[in-house]
N, C-alpha and C positions, 0 to 999 in steps of 0.2 A: 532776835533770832540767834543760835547759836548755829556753828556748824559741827555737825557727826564728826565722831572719832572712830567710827567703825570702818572695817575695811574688809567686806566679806562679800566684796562681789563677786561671781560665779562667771567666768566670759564662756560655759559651752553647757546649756539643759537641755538635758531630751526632754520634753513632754507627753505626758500619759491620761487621763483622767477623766471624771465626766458628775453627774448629778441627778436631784429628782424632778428637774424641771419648771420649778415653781416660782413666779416670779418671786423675788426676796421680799418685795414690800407695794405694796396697791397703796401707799401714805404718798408719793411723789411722782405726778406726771409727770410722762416720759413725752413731750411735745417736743417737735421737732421746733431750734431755738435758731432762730438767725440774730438774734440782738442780744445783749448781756440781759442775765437771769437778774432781774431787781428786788425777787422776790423772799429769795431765802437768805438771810440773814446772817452776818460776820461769824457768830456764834456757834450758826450751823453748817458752814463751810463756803459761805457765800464770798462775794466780794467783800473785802475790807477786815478778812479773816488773817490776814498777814500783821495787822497790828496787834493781834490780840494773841498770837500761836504760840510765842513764848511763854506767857502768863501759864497758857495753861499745857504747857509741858511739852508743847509742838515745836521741830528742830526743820530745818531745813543747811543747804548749800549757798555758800556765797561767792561768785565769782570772783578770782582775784586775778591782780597781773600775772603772776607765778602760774597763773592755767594757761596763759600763752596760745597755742593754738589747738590745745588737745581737744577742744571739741567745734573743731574745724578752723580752717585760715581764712581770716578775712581778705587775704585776696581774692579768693574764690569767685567761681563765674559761673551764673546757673545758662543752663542749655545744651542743647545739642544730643548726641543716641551714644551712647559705649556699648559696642558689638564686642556680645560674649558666646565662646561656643563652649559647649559641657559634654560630660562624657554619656549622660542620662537625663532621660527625663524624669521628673517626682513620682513615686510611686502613686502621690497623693498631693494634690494642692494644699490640701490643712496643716497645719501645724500642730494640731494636738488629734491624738487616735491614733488608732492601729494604722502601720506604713511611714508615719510623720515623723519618724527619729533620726533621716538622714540628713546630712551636714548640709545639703544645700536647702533642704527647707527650713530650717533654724539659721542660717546664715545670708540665705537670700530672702526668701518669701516674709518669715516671722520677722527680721530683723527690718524691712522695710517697709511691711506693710500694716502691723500689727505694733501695739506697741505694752510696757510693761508699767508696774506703780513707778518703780524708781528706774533710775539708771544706771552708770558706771561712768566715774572717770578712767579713762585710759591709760592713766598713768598711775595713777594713786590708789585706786579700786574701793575709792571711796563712795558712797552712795551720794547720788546728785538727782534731782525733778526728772519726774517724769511724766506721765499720766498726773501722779498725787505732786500736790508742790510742797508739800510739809508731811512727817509721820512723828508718830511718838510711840514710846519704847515705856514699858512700863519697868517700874524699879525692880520686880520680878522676874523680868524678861519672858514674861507669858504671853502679856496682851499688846497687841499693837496693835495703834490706827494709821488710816490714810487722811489727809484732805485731799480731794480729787479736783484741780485745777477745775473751774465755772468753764474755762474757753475751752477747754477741751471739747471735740466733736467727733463722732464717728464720721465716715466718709460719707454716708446718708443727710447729714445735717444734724441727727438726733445726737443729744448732747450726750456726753460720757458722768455714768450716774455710780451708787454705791452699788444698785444693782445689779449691773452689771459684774464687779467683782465678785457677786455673790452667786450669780448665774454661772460665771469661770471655772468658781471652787465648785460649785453644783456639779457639773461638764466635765470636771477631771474627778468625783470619786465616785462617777459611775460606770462600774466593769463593764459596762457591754458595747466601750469606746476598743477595750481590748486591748488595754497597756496596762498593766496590774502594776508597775513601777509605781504609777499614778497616784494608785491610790494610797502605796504605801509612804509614799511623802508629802500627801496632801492629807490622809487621815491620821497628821500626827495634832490634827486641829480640827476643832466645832467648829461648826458650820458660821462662816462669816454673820455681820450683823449690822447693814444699813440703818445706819445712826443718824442721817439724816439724807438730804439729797444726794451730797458732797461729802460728807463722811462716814466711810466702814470704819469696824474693824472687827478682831481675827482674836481668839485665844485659842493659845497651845495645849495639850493637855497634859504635858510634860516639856520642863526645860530640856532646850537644845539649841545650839549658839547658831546653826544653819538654816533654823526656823524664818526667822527674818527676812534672812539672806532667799529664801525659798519663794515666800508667799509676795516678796515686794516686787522680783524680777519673773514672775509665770506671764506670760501674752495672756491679754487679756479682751474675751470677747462680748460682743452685745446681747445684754438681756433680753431687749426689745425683739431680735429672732429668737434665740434661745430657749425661749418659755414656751414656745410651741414644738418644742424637739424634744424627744427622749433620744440617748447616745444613738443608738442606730440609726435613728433618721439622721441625725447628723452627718452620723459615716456612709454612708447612701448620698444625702443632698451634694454635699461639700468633696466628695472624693476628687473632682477636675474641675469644681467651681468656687471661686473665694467668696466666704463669709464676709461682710463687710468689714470694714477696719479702722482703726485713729492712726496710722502710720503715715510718713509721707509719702507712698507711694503706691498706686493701685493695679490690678492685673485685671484689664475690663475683659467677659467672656470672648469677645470677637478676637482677642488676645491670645487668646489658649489656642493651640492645632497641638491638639494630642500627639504626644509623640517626636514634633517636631519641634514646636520652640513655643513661648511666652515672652512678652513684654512686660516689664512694668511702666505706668505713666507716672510720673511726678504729680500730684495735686496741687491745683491752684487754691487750693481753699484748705491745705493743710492748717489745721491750728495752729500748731505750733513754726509757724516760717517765718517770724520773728526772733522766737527766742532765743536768750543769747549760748541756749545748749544745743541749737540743732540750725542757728541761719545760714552758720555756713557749710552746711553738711548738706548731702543729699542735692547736689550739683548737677544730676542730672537730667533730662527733661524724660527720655526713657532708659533704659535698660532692657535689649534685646537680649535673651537668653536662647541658640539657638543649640538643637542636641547631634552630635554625628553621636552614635551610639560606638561604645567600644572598638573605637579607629583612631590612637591616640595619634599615628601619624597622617591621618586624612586631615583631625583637628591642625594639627601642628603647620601640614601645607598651605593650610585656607588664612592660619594667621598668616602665612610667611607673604601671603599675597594681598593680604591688608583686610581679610576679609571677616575676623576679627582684631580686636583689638589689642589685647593681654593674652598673655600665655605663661601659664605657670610651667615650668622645666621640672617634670618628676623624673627623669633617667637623667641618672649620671652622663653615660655615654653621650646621649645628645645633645648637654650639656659641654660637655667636655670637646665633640668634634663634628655637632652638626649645626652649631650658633653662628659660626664665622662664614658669611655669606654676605653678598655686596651690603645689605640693607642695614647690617651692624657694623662695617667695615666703614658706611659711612656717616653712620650715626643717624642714622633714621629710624631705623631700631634700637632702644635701649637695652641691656641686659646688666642686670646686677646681684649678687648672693645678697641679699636681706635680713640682718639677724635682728632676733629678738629674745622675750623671755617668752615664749610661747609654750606652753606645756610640751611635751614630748608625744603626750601619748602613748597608743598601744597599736600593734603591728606586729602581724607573723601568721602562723599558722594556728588555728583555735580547734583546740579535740575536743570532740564530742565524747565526755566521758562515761556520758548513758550509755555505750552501745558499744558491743567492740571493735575493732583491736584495740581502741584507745582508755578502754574499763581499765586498765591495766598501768598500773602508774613508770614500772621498767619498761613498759613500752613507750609510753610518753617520753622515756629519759633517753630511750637508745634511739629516739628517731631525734630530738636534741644534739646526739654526740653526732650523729651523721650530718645534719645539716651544716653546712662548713661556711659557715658564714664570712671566714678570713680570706677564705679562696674566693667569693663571690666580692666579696667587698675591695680588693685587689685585681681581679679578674675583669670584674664588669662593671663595677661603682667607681674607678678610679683613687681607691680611699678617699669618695667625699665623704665619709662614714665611719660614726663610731658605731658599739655593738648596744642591741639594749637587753637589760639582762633583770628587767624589772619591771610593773605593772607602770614607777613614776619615774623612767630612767630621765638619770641626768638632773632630778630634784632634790630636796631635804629628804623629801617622802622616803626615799629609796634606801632599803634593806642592804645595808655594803658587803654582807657574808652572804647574800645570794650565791647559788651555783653559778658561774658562767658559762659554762657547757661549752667549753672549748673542742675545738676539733677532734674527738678520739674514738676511733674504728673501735680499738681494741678493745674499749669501756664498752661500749656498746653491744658490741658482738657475747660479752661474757653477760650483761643486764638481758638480751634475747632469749640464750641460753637458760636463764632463771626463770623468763617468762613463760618457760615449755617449747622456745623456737631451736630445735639441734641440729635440724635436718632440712638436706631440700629434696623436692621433687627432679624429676629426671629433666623440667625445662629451668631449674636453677631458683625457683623460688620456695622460701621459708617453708615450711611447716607444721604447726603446732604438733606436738607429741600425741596428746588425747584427743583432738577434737578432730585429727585430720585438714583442718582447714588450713588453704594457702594464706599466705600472708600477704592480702590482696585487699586496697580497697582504693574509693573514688574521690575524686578533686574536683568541686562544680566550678568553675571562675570563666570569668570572659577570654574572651582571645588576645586581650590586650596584655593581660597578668602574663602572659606566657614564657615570655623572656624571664620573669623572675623564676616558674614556677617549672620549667625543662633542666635545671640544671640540677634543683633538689633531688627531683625524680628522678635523673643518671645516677647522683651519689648512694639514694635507697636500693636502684638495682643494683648496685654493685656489691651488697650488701645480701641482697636475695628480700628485697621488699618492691611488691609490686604497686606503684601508686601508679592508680590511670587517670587522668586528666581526660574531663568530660566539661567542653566550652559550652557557658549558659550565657547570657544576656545579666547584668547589674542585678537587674530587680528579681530574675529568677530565681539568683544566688542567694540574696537578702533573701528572700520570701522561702526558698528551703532552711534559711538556718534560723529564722523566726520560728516557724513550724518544726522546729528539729529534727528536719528531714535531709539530715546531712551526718557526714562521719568527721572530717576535716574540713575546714576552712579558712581561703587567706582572707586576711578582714584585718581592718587597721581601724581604733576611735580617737577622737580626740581626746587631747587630757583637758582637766580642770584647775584650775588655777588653788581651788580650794579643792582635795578630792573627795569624794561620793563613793568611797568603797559598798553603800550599804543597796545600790540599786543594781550591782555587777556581783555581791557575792554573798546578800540574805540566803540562806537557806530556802526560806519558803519562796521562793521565784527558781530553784534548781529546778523544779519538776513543772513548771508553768510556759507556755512560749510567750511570744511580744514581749521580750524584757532583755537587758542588758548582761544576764546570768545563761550565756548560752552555752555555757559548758557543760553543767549541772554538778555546779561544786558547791558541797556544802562541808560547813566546819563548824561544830559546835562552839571551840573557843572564838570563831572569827565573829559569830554573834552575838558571846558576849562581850567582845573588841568594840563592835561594831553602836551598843547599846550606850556602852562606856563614852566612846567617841562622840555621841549626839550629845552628851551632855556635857561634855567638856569643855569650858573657856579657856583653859592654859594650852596656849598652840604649842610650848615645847612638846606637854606632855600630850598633845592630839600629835604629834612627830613620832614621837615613841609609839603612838599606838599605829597609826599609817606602818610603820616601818617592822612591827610585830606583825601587821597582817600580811606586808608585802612578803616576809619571810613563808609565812606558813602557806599563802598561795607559790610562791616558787616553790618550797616541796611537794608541792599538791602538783605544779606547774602543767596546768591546763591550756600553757600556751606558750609553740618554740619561740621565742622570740627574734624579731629581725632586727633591722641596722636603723640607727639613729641618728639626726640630725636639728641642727639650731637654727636652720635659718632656711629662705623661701629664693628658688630661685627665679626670677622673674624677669621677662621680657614683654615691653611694649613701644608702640607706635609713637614716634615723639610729637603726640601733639597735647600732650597732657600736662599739666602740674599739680602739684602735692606740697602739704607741710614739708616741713623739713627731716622729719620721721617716718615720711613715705609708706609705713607701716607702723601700726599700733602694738603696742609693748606688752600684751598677752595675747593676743591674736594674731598678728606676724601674719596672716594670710593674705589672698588674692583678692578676699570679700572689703579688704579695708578700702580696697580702688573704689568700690561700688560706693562706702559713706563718706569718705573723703574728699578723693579726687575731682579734678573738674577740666573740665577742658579748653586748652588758652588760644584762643582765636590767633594770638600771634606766630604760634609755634606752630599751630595746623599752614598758616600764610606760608611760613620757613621751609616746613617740609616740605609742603605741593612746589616751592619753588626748587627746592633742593634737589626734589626724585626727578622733575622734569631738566635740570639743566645737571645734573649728576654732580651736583654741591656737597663739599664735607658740612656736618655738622658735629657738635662737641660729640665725645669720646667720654662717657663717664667711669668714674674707677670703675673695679669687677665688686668689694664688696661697699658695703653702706653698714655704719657699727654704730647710728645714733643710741640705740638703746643701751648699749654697753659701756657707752661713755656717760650717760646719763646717772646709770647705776654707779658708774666708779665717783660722778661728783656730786651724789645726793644720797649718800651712805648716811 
């Protein structure tokens, strides 16, 4: 067996897509299996198919000492609950359809309980077993196969088959799932091909280096229900109840209270709880997810009083002057800055360019120069913050001749001017020249945004732009700017390690909702950027291309951008331990507690004695730079 040289994992996919329903193949019963399969044959993916995988052009991952503890520390200690509380609840419990592209369902729900072909190292973003325990790459780069691991099991008992990835691809290229993303990245391939029990595979219908990378890391779900579902009933069945899963962790119905919270359990009968890619992962017995909706400080009070466990620090300010309280003072509470290489992302205000005022690209630019990001970043951020001034700030990706749209009234007021705005009414706001219309529109966001989004709104009045802030609930907001029933929006996404310009800025998804193109920008040359890019292996020159697109969207610039930062700030309860990277090196988030972490019987003994006789415990630094240092000595 050799090991891959590819390095094209993806740590953040939305998913979209769907099928015609049919099982892939009536040649391999699907019996539910408690004892190893003796049936099918080395050949055909069975057991004793590890001997023969080289031969015939099948590659897999070999652990070495140099993996260390990236996919988990053998100290680790299974059991025990991590009490988490969120700021919402899923709009959907599924991970693929209409609703399923928020970050806590791809990072909580999909990532534990659901699982993919291959996986990712952590650190090397090399493909490593997943589901399949071998693939092969065809010398063309068109056709790939899977072997799909015999021990593999759905949470049912029924084993994990080709069919099943064939029912997946089915399930995401059928539009009436109502993610058209979906289908546009999943119809760059014929219809997968159950090759035998244990082995599919997939041809592309055009070279593209992200193909791979695409079809090996999709969640993938059971055939066995699937065949009786067209997309809708799926989206119907599955909206607040989970499909079965091969993950290690399950969300049983009596679990779910709409609204209020979900547990997941740890499964005893995980397949995979040996392996040496996940034994000492997933540490915990459940995972309580409970929701205060939109009460960042109600959340923040309930950790302070132990009632949950982690808390991620998003405001500066609170950071900065509301963390020093007995429980940090004596180390019972930890807090520390976290850096990694985590994408940056996107973040700020996103104009709806369908509609007015923001049809208008001088007004896009003049509400830019007003946004005063240096006042805010000084004012209210403490300078934790740099500015982002790009789709992949702070990456290769990034366009260095972007505008930066630094603070300037003057700019702005003259770009108004050109846009037909010269004049105001007798209560001080704008008024377009022809249309008579005031320079007035609306801001959907929760009550929590506020603090960010009251000081914009002072700088536009003063300016003669009236933005009204109208407070919706998370999912109301998501679900207007889905349906494009919105004018402006603050909205922040994660970045991509590899980026996916082509499901944020195809043309043919401008004028479609459920999709990642909620501006409705389109650019002829960015689609032939974008065309170019899929088939590209030379990453300097996918750089140049990223960085030509990121250009012509900042002139297009569909989105003011906000403040930017490298690392997580996080506070928890010391009864926990962790690797020594406490955070994973493109992920940097809260979710990595959930796969790594575990909880040390010792340290919980420490604390209850600590808080009861008012004991110091250690004092850790404020930041943690393992990844930075990693990068400076494995260049």
């Amino acid at each position: 067996m050799k090991k891959t040289s590819l390095i094209l994992i993806a740590l953040m996919f939305i998913s979209c897509g769907g099928g015609d329903n049919k099982s892939a193949s009536k040649n391999f019963p699907q019996s539910i299996q408690t004892s190893k399969d003796s049936n099918t044959s080395a050949e055909h993916g069975g057991y004793g198919f590890e001997n023969l995988a080289e031969s015939l052009g099948f590659q897999t991952y070999i652990l070495s000492e140099k993996d260390g503890t990236f996919f988990g520390d053998p100290r680790a200690k299974k059991g025990g609950t991590l009490h988490y509380i969120h700021s919402l609840f899923p709009r959907t419990m599924r991970v693929l359809g209409q609703n399923s592209s928020q970050v806590i369902n791809s990072r909580t729900i999909q990532a534990l309980c659901y699982e993919t072909l291959l996986g990712q190292h952590s650190a090397t973003l090399e493909f490593v077993p997943g589901l399949a325990s071998h693939w092969f790459i065809s010398d063309d780069k068109l056709t790939f196969k899977f072997r799909i691991n015999p021990d593999a099991r759905w949470a049912d008992g029924m084993p994990v088959i080709a069919d099943d990835i064939v029912a997946t691809w089915d399930l995401r290229m059928d539009e009436t799932i109502l993610m058209p993303s979906e289908q546009l990245t999943f119809g760059k391939f014929e219809r997968p091909i159950a090759e035998s029990k244990y082995i599919v595979s997939v041809k592309a219908k055009a070279v593209n280096w992200r193909n791979f990378l695409y079809f090996s890391t999709m969640a993938i779900h059971p055939n066995h229900i699937l065949k009786d579902l067209d997309g809708t009933a799926f989206l119907e069945e599955y909206a607040f109840s989970m499909i079965v899963g091969s993950g290690p962790y399950e969300i049983p119905e009596d679990k779910i209270l709409n609204q209020e919270s979900y547990t997941f359990v740890r499964r005893d009968d995980y397949w995979a709880a040996q392996s040496p890619f996940s034994k000492y992962m997933y540490n915990f017995d459940k995972i309580k997810v409970s929701v205060v909706k939109d009460n960042d400080a109600l959340q923040y009070e309930k950790f302070k009083k132990g009632e949950q466990d982690i808390f991620t620090v998003s405001r500066a300010r609170r950071w900065v002057e509301e963390t020093d309280f007995e429980s940090t003072q004596k180390g019972w509470v930890k807090k520390q800055r976290v850096f990694s290489e985590r994408p940056a992302g996107t973040s700020g205000y996103f104009f709806n360019m369908r509609k007015w005022p923001f049809d208008d690209k001088w007004v896009r630019y003049a509400f830019c120069y007003l946004y005063n990001r240096e006042k805010m970043n000084k004012e209210m951020y403490y300078n934790e913050y740099g500015y982002m001034n790009s789709m992949y700030a702070g990456s290769m990706y990034e366009n260095p001749d972007n505008n930066k749209f630094p603070f300037n009234p003057d700019k702005a007021v003259e770009l108004l001017k050109e846009a037909g705005y010269t004049s105001r009414n007798d209560d001080g706001w704008l008024v377009h020249d022809e249309s008579g219309r005031i320079f007035a529109f609306e801001l959907d966001l929760p009550k929590t945004y506020e603090y960010m989004a009251t000081p914009v709104q002072q700088m536009l009045k003063d300016y003669g732009i009236d933005m009204q802030i109208k407070f919706v609930d998370y999912n109301t907001m998501i679900k207007n700017v889905n349906e494009r029933n919105f004018t402006i929006g603050m909205l922040a996404y994660s970045g991509l390690v590899y980026p996916n310009p082509e499901t944020s800025y195809r043309s043919i998804l401008a004028d479609q909702n459920d999709n990642n193109n909620v501006w409705g920008f389109k650019s002829d040359r960015v689609d032939v950027l974008l065309d170019e890019y899929d088939t590209c292996f030379d990453q300097d020159r996918r750089i140049e291309i990223i960085r030509e697109i990121d250009g012509i969207v900042a002139g297009v610039h569909p989105t003011a951008w906000s403040t930017v930062r490298n690392y997580i700030r996080t506070m928890w309860w010391d009864k926990f331990d962790y690797p020594d990277w406490m955070l994973s090196r493109y992920v940097g988030e809260h979710w990595d507690i959930f796969y790594y972490w575990w909880i040390d019987d010792d340290k919980v003994f420490q604390l209850d004695n600590a808080m009861a006789n008012g004991d110091q415990l250690e004092i850790l630094p404020l930041d943690t730079e393992y990844w930075p240092e990693y990068l400076k000595n494995n260049q």
